[in-house]
Each structure stands twice: as structure tokens, then as C-alpha cells.
C-alpha positions in Angstrom: 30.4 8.6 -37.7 30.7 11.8 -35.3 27.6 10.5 -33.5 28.6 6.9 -32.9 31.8 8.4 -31.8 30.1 10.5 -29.7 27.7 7.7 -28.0 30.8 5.6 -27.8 32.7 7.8 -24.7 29.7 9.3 -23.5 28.9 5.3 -22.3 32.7 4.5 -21.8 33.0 5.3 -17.8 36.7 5.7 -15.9 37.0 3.0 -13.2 38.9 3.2 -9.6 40.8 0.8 -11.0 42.6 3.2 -13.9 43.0 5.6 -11.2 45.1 3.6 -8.9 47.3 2.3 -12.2 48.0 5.7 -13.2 48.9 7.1 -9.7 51.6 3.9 -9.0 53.0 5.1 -12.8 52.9 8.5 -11.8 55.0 7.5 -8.3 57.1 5.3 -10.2 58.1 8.3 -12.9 58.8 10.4 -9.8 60.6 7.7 -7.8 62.7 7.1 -11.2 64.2 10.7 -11.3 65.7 10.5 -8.2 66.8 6.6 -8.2 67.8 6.2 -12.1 68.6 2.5 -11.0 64.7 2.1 -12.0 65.8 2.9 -15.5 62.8 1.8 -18.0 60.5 0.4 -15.3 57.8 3.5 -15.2 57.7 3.7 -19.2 57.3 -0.2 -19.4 54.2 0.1 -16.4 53.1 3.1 -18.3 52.9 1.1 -21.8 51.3 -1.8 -20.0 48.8 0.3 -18.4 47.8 1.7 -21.7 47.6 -1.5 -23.5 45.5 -3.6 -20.7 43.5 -0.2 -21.4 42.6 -1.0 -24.6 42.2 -4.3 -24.5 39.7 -3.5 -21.4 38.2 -1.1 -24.2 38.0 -3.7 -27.0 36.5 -6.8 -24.7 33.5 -4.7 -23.9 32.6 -3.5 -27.5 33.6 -6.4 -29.5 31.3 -8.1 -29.3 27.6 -7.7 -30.4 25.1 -9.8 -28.4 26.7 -8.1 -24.6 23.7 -8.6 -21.9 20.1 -8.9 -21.6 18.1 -6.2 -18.8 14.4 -6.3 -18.3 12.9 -4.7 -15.6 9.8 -6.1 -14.2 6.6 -3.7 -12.7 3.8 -5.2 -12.2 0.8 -3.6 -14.1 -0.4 -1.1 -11.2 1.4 -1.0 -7.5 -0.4 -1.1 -4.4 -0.5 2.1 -2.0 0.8 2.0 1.2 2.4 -2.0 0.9 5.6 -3.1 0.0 5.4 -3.9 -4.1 8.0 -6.4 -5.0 10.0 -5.4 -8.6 12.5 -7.5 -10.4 15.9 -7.1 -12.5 16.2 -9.9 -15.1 20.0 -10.1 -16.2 21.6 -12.1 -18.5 25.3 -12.3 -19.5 26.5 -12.8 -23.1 29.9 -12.0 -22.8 32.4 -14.8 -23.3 33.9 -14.0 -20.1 33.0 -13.2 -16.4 31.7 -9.6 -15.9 30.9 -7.5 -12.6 27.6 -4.9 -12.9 26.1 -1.8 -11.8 22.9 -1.0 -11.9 21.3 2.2 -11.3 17.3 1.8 -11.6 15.5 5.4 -12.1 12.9 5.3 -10.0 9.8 7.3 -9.4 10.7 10.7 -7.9 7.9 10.1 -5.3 10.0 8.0 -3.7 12.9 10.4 -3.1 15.7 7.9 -3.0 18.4 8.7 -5.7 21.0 6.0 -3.9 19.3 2.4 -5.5 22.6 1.2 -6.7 22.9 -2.9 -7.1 25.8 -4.4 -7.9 26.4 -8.0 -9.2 28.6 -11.0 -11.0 27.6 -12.8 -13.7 29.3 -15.7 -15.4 29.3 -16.5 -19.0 25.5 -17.6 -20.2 24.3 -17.3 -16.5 21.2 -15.2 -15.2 20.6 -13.8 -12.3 17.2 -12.0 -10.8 17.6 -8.8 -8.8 14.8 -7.7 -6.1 13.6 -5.3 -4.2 10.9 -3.7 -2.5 9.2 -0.5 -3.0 6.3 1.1 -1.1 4.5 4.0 -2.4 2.2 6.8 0.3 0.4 8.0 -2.4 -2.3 6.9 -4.8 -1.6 8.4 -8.8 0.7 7.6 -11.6 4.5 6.8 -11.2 6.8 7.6 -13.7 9.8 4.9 -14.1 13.0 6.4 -16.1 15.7 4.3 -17.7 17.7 1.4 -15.8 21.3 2.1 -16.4 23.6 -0.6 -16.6 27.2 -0.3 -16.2 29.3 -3.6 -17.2 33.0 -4.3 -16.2 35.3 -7.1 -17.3 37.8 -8.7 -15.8 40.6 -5.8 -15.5 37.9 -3.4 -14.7 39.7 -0.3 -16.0 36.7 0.9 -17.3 33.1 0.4 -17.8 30.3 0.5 -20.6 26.8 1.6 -19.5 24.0 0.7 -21.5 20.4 2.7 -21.1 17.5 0.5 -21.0 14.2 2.1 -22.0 11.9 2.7 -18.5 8.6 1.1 -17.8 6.7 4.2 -18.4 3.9 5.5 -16.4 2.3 2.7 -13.2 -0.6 3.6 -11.4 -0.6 3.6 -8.0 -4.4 2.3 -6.6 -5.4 1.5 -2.6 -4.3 -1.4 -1.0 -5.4 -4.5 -3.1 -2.2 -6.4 -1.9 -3.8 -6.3 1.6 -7.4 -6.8 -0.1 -5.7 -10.6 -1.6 -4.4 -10.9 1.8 -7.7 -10.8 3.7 -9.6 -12.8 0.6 -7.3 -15.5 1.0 -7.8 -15.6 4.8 -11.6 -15.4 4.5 -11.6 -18.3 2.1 -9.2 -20.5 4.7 -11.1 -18.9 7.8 -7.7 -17.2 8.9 -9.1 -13.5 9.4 -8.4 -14.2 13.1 -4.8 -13.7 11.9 -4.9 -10.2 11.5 -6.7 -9.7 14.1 -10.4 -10.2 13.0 -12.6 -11.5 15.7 -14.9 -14.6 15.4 -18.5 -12.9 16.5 -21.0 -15.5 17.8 -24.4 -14.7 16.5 -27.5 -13.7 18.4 -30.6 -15.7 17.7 -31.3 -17.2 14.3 -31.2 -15.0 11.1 -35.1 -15.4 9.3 -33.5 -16.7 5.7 -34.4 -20.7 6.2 -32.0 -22.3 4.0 -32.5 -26.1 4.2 -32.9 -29.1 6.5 -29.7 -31.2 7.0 -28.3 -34.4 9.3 -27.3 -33.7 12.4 -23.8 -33.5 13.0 -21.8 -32.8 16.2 -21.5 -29.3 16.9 -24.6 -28.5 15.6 -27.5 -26.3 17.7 -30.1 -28.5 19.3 -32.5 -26.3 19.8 -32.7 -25.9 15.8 -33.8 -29.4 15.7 -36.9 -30.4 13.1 -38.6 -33.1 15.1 -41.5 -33.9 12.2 -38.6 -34.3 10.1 -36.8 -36.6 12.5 -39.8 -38.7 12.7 -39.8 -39.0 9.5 -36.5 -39.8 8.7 -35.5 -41.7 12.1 -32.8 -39.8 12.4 -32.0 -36.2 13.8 -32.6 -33.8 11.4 -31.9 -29.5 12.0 -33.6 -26.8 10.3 -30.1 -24.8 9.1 -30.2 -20.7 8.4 -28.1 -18.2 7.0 -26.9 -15.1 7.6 -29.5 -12.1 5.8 -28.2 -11.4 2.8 -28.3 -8.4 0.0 -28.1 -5.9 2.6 -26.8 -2.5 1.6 -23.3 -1.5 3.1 -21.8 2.0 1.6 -18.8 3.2 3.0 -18.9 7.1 2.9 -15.2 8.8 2.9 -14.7 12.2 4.1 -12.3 14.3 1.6 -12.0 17.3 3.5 -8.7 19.2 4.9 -9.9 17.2 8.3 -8.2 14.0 6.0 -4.8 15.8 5.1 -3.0 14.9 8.5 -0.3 12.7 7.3 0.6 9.3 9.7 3.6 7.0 8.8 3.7 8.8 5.3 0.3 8.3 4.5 -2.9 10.7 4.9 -5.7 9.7 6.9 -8.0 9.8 3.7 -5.2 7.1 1.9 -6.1 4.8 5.0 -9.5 5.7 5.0 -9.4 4.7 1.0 -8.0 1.4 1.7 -10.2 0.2 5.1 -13.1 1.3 2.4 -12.0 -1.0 0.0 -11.2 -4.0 2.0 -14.7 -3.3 3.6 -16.4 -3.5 0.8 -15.0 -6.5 0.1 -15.7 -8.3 3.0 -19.3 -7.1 2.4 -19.4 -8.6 -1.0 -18.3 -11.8 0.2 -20.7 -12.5 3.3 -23.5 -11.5 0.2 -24.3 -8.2 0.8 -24.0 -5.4 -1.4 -21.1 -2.6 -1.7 -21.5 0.8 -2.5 -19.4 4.0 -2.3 -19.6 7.9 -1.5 -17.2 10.4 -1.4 -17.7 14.1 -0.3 -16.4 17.5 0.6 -17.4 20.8 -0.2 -20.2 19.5 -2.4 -20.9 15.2 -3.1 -18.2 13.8 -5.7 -18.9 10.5 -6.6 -21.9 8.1 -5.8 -21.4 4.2 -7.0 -25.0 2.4 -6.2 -24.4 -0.4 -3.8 -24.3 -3.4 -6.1 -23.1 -7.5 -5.6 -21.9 -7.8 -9.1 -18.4 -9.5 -9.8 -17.0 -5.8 -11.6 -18.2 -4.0 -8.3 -15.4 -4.0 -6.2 -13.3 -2.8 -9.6 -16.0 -0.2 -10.1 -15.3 1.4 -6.4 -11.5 0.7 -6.9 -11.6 3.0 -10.3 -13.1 5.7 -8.2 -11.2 5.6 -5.0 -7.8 5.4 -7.3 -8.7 9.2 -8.4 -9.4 10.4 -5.1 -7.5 13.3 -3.6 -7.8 15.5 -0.3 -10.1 19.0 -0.8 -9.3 22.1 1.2 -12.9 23.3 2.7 -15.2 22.1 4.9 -17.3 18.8 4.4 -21.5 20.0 3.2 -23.1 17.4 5.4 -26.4 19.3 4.2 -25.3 17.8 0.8 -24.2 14.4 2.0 -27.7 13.9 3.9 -29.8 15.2 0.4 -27.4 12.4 -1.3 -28.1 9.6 0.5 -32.0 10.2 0.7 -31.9 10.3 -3.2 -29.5 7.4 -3.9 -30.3 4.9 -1.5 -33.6 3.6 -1.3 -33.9 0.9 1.5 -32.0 1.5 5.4 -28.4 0.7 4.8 -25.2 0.3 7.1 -23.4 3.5 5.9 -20.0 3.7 7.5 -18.7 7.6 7.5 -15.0 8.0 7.3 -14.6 11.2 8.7 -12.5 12.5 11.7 -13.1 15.6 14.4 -10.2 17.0 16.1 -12.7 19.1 19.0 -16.0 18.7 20.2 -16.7 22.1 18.6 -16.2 20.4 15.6 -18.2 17.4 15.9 -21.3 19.5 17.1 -21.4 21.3 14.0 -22.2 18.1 12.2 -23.7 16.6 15.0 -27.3 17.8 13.6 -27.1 16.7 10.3 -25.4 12.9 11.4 -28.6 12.9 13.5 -31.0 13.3 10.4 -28.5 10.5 8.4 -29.0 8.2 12.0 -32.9 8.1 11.6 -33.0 6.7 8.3 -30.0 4.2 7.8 -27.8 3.1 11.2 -24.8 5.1 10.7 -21.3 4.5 12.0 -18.6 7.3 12.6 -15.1 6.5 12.3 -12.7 8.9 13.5 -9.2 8.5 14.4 -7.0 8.6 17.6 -4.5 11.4 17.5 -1.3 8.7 17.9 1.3 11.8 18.1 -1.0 13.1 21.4 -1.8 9.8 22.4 1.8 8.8 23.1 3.0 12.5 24.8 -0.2 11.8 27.3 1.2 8.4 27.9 5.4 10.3 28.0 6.4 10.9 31.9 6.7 14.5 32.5 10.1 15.9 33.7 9.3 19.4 34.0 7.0 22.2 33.8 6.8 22.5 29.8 6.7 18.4 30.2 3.7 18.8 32.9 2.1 21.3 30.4 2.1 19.4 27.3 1.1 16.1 28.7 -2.1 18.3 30.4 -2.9 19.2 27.0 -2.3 15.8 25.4 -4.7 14.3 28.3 -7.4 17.1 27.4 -7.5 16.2 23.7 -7.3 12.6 24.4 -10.7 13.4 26.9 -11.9 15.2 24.2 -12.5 11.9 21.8 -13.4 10.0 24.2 -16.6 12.5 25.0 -17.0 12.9 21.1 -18.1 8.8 21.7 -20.2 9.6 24.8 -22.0 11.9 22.8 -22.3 10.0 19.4 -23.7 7.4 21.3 -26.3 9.1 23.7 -28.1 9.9 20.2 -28.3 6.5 19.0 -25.2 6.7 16.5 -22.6 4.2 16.5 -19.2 5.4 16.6 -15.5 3.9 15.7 -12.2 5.6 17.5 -9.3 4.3 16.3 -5.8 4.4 15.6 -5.1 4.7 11.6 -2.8 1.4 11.7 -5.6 -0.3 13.3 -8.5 1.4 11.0 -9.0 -1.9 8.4 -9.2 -4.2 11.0 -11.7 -2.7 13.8 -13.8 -1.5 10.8 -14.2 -5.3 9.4 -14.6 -6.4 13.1 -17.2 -3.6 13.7 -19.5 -4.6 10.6 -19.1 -8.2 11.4 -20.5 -7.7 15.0 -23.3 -5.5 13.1 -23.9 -8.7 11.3 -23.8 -10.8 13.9 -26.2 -8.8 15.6 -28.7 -8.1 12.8 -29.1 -4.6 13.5 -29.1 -3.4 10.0 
């Protein structure tokens, strides 16, 4: 008894409403001792007050089927997109009620004001939304979604605890993974900015001999099988196929530096992913490496349906290290694992020229066996203080520096290049797309 008691006014909740009451019965008890022509008034307001009280108290309890809360989570969310999550609500009551929800959400989030409120008539449901978008890849924690329920008088309110969701894991971007699948399927990837690359010569994978049809090259025509058929008849090729793509992501401190919320090593994670699934879908094969201080995790290039899960399982773990990447042990684990000359696309990013020359030796060694391509990023923050006009000496100063740095990348690109390795600067917004564009032109040109 002493505990439903006690669960009873721990949920019961003290509205504005009671306030207001009890402050005009206070004034009218006040008013009354100096005007005694109010007589009875402030005891009859006072009695009334109590008794809509209780009745306020009584509608919300007596009943036993009240409202139906479910909160809806989708199985994992999607790092660095907006994830969309759902309220269900459904009113039992015989009569109107107002609600107040407060939805525990992940602390990660740091938002401790996600108050909704709503109306609900009797027997009608109603579907809450809103968006969330997590910066880091790992497993959420959803508390309880508290309900608080008014009636009509709304003297008070009841809360009700629903139970939470429980733990969600957070994995890279396969929202924007979807996005570009869909596209590539409807030829849309111009969209988002994906360039349509016009290949150079023929590939050598014959694939069939088919009608001519406008639009078609006529160079490619098969004039023994036109004779035969008395019609015009083209020899039709694909693009090479199987070719090994393995997107290599630096985990070093050099990936900490945080941009719109998210590291450079989250982006990095995502452009891998969509990468590798671009790959998988023009037929080539996928594969994954991760390193710093020493080589983490190696997932063989592979075309298999559970492939791009595989790499997704592994990248979902993934977290920033604080020393300096081994390229000595990067080089020994790519002579091991892969077997044949490969596209391998090194997410990685040099802040000096100092930097980049003390990997310069060992990317060299890498170059001569596969054709490797160095993505780095654009320092945005510098990027825009070059661009700033200065207004006075400290102004003139820091734009110099800006402009020095900015120099800086740009001669990290000179000098990737003069030694035969391709090389990517870019801004991390722009990362997904100018990788997919890069590999496509690599395609396109049947350099690997």
C-alpha cells in the first residue's frame, strides 16, 4: 500500500494552472478582510478549487486503459545524417487530453530541452517526429520517454515512464550509401555532383555483338557480321572488371581535427564506405585497411554480396589513435595481402611539407607496385581567413600565414605528383564526392 502510495504522487505533477487558482483565492481572502461585503465568496472559490482538484485527480487515475507510447529507433542510426525517430501516441481516455513528452535522449547529443507537446482526442492517434544526427560512430544509450498527461482542467498532471530503447549503434553513413545506390541504379549520381567521365578507347573485355542503334560508336562496327546479317551490326565492350580497389584509412592523431562536429577520420570512414560501394557495383572488388602505429584491420578485397557489410562491421569499431602512422608497416601489409596491382586509395592528411616528406619515401615504394592515390584535406578554417580582407596589421599577419599554409598543400600536390603519385586535396564536405569522381575518371581511363 505505502508503495502504490508512494508511486501515486511521485507521478502526480502541480500544473500552472493550480497555481494561478490558488493565488486569485489567496487575493480574494486578502481582498475579503478589508471589504467584508465579499462575505463567503473566497471560502466558496477555495472549496471549488479543491473539489475541481480532485476531480482533476480522479479523471486521470480512474480509469485503467489511459494511453499508448511507443517510441520508434530504427535498428542502428547513421553517423553524421539526419536519422528520422517517431512517437506513436494513442489516447484512451474518454475525454480530450493535452501531453508532454520528454524523450531521454542519448547524452552524446547534449540537448536536455526535447520537450513536445500535443492534443489528442478520445480514440485518436497521432505520430510525433523528429530528427537526430549523431558525430560519432559507437553505441547510444536511449533512457525512458516520459509522458505527462493533462485533462481538461489541467490542475495537474500524471506522468507515465515508458521503458527506453536500450542501446543503438551508431555505424558510417549508410543513409548517404542508399542515397547514392538509388542514384546509380536511376543514373542520377550527377545529382550530387558526380561527373559523367567519357571513356578513352575501348576496354579489351568483348562482351557481345548487337544491332545498331542511334547513338552507338561507328567505329566499333562488325562489318563480316553486317554482311552477314544485312544489317549494321557493333562489336559492344565493357568496362574491365574484378579489379582490386582498397581504400586505406589513416587512424592517426593527423585524423582527430574535428570539422562541422565530425573528425576527419568519421568522413574519411564514410567516403570509404560509399567508395567501396560504388566499386562493388561497376564489378570490381572492395577491400579495406586501417592503420596507425602498427596495421589494425585487413578485409581482402572481395565482390561478394556480405562484402560491403563485412567492411561496415569493421569501420563501425574504428576510433582515432594518438602516435604517428608506421608506413614501414602499412607498405609490408600490402605486399603480403594483396597479390595483383590494385587502386589503393590512402586516407590520410599532412598539415606541412615536413610532414609529407617523412612519408614521402615509403608512399614511393607503395607507388611502384599498385597506383596509389593520397587524399588529404583542405584546411577550411585557413582556407576562409586567406580568402577574409585584412583590416589591420594582426589581420595582414594572419591572412600571410593562412596564404602560406594554403601554398603549402598545394606544393604537397606538386610534389606527389612529380613522383608519379596521384593525389586528392579536398575539402571534408566535398571528400565522398571528388573520391567517387576520382576513381570513376581512373576507370574511365584504365589506368589501374
Amino acid at each position: 500500500m505505502k508503495k502504490l502510495f508512494k508511486q501515486f504522487y511521485t507521478n502526480l505533477f502541480l500544473e500552472n494552472r493550480l497555481f494561478i487558482a490558488l493565488g486569485t483565492c489567496s487575493a480574494l481572502f486578502l481582498f475579503a478582510f478589508f471589504l467584508p461585503i465579499l462575505g463567503d465568496i473566497p471560502y466558496i472559490a477555495f472549496s471549488v478549487l479543491v473539489a475541481l482538484l480532485l476531480i482533476d485527480v480522479y479523471l486521470l487515475h480512474a480509469v485503467k486503459k489511459t494511453v499508448f507510447l511507443r517510441r520508434d529507433v530504427p535498428e542502428r542510426l547513421s553517423n553524421g545524417d539526419d536519422n528520422e525517430l517517431k512517437i506513436y501516441l494513442e489516447n484512451f481516455y474518454p475525454f480530450p487530453i493535452s501531453v508532454g513528452i520528454i524523450d531521454e535522449i542519448p547524452f552524446q547529443f547534449q540537448k536536455r530541452n526535447l520537450w513536445f507537446n500535443a492534443s489528442l482526442k478520445p480514440k485518436e492517434q497521432k505520430i510525433i517526429s523528429y530528427l537526430l544526427r549523431p558525430t560519432k560512430r559507437g553505441e547510444y544509450e536511449f533512457g525512458f520517454t516520459r509522458l505527462f498527461i493533462k485533462s481538461p482542467l489541467g490542475l495537474v498532471s500524471r506522468r507515465f515512464n515508458v521503458e527506453g530503447t536500450g542501446m543503438v549503434p551508431v555505424y558510417p553513413s549508410f543513409l548517404k550509401l542508399r542515397e547514392y545506390e538509388l542514384m546509380a541504379i536511376s543514373n542520377r549520381l550527377v545529382d550530387v555532383g558526380i561527373k559523367k567521365v567519357r571513356r578513352v578507347g575501348n576496354s579489351m573485355e568483348f562482351d557481345q555483338v548487337k544491332n545498331y542503334v542511334a547513338g552507338d560508336d561507328i567505329r566499333t562496327i562488325n562489318w563480316k557480321a553486317t554482311a552477314r546479317k544485312a544489317d549494321f551490326m557493333v562489336n559492344s565492350y565493357i568496362e574491365e572488371r574484378s579489379q582490386h580497389i582498397y581504400c586505406v584509412i589513416d587512424k592517426s592523431r593527423a585524423m582527430k581535427m574535428p570539422f562541422e562536429e565530425m573528425s576527419l577520420l568519421d568522413y574519411a570512414i564514410n567516403a570509404s564506405l560509399i567508395l567501396s560501394s560504388v566499386a562493388l557495383l561497376k564489378q570490381d572488388k572492395a577491400g579495406l585497411i586501417t592503420i596507425a602505429e602498427k596495421t589494425k584491420n585487413v578485409v581482402l578485397a572481395d565482390r561478394r554480396p556480405t562484402q560491403l557489410n563485412k567492411i561496415m562491421e569493421v569501420l563501425y569499431k574504428e576510433k582515432t589513435r594518438y602516435l604517428e602512422t608506421d608506413m614501414e608497416a602499412l607498405f609490408v601489409s600490402l605486399r603480403s595481402a594483396l597479390k595483383q596491382r590494385s587502386l589503393v586509395v590512402f586516407f590520410t592528411n599532412f598539415e606541412s611539407m615536413s610532414a609529407l616528406e617523412r612519408q614521402l619515401p615509403y608512399l614511393k615504394r607503395i607507388a611502384k607496385y599498385h597506383l596509389l592515390l593520397v587524399v588529404f584535406f583542405e584546411n577550411t578554417t585557413l582556407k576562409s581567413l586567406s580568402d577574409d580582407d585584412a583590416k589591420d596589421v594582426e589581420g595582414i599577419y594572419i591572412k600571410t600565414i593562412a596564404e602560406k599554409f594554403a601554398y603549402e598543400k598545394r606544393l604537397m600536390v606538386k610534389e606527389l605528383t612529380k613522383h608519379g603519385i596521384l593525389s586528392l586535396l579536398t575539402a571534408p564536405q566535398n571528400l565522398t564526392v571528388n573520391v567517387v569522381n576520382r576513381y570513376l575518371a581512373i576507370k574511365a581511363r584504365q589506368q589501374i
